[in-house]
BAFI-3210 file (N, C-alpha, C; in Angstrom, 3 decimals, decimal comma, padded with zeros to 6 digits):
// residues 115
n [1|2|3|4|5|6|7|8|9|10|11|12|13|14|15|16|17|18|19|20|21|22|23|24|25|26|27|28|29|30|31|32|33|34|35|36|37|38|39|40|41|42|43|44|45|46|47|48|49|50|51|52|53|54|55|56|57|58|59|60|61|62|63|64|65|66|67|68|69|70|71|72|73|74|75|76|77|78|79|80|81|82|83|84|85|86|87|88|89|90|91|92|93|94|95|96|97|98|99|100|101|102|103|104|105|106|107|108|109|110|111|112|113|114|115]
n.u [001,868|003,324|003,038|004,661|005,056|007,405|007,232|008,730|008,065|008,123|009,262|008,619|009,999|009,481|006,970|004,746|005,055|002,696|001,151|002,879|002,538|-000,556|-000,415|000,809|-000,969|-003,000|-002,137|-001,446|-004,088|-004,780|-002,799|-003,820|-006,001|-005,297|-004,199|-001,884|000,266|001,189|002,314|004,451|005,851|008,508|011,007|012,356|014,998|015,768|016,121|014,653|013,384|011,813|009,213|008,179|008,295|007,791|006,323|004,576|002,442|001,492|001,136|-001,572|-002,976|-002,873|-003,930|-006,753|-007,744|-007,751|-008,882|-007,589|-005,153|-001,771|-000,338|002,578|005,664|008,686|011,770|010,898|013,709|014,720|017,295|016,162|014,257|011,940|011,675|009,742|007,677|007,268|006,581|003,950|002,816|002,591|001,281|-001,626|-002,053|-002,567|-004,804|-006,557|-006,143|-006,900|-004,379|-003,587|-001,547|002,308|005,592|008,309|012,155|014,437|018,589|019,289|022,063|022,665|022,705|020,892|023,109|022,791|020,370]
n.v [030,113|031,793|031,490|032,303|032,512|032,206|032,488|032,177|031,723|029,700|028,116|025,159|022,608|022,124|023,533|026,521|029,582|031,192|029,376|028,636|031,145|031,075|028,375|030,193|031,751|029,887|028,680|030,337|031,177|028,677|028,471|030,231|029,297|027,363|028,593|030,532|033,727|035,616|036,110|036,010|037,470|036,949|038,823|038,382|038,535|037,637|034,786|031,709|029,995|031,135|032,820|035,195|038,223|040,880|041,647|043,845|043,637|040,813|040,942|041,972|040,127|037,970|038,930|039,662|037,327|035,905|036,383|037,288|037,240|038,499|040,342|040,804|042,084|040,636|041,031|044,273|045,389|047,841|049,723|049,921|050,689|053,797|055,249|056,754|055,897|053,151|053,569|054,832|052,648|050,392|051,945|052,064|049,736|048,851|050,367|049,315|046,878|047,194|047,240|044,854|044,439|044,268|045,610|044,842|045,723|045,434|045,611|044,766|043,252|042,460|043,362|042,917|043,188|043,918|044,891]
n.w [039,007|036,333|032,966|029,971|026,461|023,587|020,377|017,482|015,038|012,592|009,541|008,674|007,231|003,992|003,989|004,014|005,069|004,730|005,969|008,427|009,807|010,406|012,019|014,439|014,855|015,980|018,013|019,636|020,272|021,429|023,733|025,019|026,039|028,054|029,956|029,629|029,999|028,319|025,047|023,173|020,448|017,882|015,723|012,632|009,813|006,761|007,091|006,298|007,235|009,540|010,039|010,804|010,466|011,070|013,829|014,925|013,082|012,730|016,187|016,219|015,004|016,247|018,459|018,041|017,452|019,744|023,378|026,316|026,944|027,046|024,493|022,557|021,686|020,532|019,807|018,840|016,425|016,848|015,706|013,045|012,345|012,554|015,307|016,373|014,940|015,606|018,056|017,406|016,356|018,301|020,173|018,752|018,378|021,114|021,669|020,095|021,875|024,530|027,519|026,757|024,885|024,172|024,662|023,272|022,595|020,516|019,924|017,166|016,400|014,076|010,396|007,186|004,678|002,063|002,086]
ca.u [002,968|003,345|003,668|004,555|005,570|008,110|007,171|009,403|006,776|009,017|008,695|008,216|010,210|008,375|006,113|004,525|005,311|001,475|000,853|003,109|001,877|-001,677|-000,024|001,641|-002,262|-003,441|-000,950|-002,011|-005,460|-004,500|-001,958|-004,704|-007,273|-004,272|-004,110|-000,710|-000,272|001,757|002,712|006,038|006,525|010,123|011,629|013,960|014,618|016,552|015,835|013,781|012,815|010,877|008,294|008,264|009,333|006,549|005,439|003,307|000,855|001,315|000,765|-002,453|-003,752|-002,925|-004,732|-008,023|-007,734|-007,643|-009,096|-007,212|-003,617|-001,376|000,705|004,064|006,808|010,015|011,491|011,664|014,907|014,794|017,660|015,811|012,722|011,605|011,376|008,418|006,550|007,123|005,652|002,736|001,773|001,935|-000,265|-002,671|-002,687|-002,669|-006,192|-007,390|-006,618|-006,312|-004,111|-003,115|-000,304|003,930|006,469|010,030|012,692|016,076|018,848|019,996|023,351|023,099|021,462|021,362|024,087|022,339|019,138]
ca.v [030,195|032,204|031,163|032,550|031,662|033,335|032,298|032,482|031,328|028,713|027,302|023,729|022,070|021,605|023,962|027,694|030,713|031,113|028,078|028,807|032,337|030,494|027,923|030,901|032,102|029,193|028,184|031,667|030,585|027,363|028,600|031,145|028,637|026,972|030,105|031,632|035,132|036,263|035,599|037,073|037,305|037,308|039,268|037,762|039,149|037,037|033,534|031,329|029,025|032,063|033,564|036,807|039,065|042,134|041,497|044,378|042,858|039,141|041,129|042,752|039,090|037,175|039,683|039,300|035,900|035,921|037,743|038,015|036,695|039,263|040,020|041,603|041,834|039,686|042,226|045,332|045,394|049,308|050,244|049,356|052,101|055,323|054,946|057,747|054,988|052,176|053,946|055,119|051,393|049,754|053,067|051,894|048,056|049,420|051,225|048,481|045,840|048,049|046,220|043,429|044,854|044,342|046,329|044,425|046,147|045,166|046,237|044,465|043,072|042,331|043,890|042,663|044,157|043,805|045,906]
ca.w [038,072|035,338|031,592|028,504|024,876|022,430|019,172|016,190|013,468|012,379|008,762|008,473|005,829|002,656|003,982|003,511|005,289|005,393|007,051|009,599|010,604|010,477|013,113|015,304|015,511|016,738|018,721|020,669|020,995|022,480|025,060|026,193|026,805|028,929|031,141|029,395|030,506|027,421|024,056|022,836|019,173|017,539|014,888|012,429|008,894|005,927|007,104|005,534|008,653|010,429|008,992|011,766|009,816|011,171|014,569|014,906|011,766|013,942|017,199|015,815|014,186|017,417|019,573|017,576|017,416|021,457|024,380|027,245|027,086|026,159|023,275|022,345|020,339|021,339|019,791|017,592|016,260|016,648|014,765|011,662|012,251|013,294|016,872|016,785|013,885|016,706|019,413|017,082|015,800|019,268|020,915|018,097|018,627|022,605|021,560|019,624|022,552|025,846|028,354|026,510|024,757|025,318|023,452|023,782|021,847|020,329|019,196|016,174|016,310|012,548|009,416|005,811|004,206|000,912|001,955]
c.u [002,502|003,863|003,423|005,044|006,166|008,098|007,820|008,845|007,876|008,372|008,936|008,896|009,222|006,855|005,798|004,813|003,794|001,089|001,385|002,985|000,327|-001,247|000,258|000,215|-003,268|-003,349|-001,293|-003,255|-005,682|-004,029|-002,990|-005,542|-006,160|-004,336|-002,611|-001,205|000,276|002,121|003,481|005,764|008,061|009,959|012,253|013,610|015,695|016,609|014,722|012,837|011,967|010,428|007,775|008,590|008,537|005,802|004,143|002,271|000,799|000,481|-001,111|-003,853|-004,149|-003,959|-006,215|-008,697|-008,280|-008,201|-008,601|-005,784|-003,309|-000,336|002,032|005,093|008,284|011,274|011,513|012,371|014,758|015,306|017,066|014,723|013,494|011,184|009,963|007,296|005,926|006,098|003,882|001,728|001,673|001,385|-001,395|-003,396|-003,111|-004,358|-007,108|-007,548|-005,973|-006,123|-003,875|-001,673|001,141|004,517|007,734|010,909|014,037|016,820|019,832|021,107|023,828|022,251|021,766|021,866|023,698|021,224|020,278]
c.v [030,999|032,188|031,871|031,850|032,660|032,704|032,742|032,385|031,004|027,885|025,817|023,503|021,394|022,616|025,407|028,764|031,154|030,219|028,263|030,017|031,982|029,653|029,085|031,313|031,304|028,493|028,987|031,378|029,401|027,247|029,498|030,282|027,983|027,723|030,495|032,602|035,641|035,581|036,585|036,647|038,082|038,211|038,851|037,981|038,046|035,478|032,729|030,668|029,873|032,889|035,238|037,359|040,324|041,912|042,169|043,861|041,834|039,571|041,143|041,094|037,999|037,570|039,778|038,259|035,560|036,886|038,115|037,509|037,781|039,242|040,727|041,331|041,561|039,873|042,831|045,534|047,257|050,129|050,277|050,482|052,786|054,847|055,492|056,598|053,727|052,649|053,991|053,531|050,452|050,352|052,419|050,843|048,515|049,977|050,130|047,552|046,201|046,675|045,288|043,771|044,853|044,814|045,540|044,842|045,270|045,832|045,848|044,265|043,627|042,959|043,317|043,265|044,655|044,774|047,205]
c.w [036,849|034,049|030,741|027,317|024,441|021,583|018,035|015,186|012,695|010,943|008,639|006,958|005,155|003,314|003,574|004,699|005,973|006,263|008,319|010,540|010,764|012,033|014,625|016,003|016,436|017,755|020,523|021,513|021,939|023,742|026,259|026,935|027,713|029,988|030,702|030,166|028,929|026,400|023,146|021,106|018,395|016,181|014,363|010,443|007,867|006,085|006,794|006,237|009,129|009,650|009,321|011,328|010,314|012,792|015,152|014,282|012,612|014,799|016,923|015,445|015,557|018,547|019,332|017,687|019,061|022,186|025,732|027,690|026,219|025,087|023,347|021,581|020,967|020,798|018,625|017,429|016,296|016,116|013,445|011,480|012,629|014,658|016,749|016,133|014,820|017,299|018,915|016,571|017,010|020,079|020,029|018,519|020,366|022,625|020,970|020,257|023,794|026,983|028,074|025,404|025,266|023,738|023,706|022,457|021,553|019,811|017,836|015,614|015,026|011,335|007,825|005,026|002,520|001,056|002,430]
res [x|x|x|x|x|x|x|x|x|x|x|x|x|x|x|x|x|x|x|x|x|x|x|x|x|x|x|x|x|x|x|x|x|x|x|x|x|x|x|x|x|x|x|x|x|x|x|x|x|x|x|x|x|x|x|x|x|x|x|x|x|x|x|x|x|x|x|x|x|x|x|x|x|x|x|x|x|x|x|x|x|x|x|x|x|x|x|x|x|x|x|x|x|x|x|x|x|x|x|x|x|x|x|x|x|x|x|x|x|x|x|x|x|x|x]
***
């Protein structure tokens, strides 16, 4: 069987933001020693509960953290970039942790009308 995780990095009432991207890392390390295969990280921008706001930087922290469960992004809202900027920061993390890399894109129903 094959398991993964999609992690939202979920804040904890009464709690920090840091704390719970600290949790999301360890969380990683835990599922690997499990035998995960993958570990999805979400996107989610204006809510206070999820602390995902960057999964590339996550991807990048998780993948250090860990050595052979892979990572990815659950997704890039894509309207929001440069597609070309995408491609170039998960080729990087891709170079920095060959083969353990996942790109999952989205496409952003909603956007903050305020930014």
């Amino acid at each position: 069987m094959i398991l993964s995780v999609v992690d939202q990095t979920p804040v904890r009432d009464g709690d920090s933001a840091g704390n719970a991207l600290r949790d999301t890392i360890e969380l990683a390390a835990v599922v690997e020693k499990l035998g995960y295969q993958r570990y999805w990280l979400a996107e989610h921008h204006s809510i206070p509960n999820f602390a995902g706001t960057s999964p590339e930087i996550l991807i990048g922290q998780v993948a250090a953290r860990t050595n052979t469960i892979r990572v990815g992004s659950g997704g890039v809202m894509l309207p929001h970039y440069s597609s070309f900027k995408v491609a170039e920061n998960f080729r990087l993390l891709e170079a920095l942790f060959p083969g353990r890399i996942d790109l999952g894109i989205g496409r952003a129903p909603g956007s903050d009308q305020v930014a």
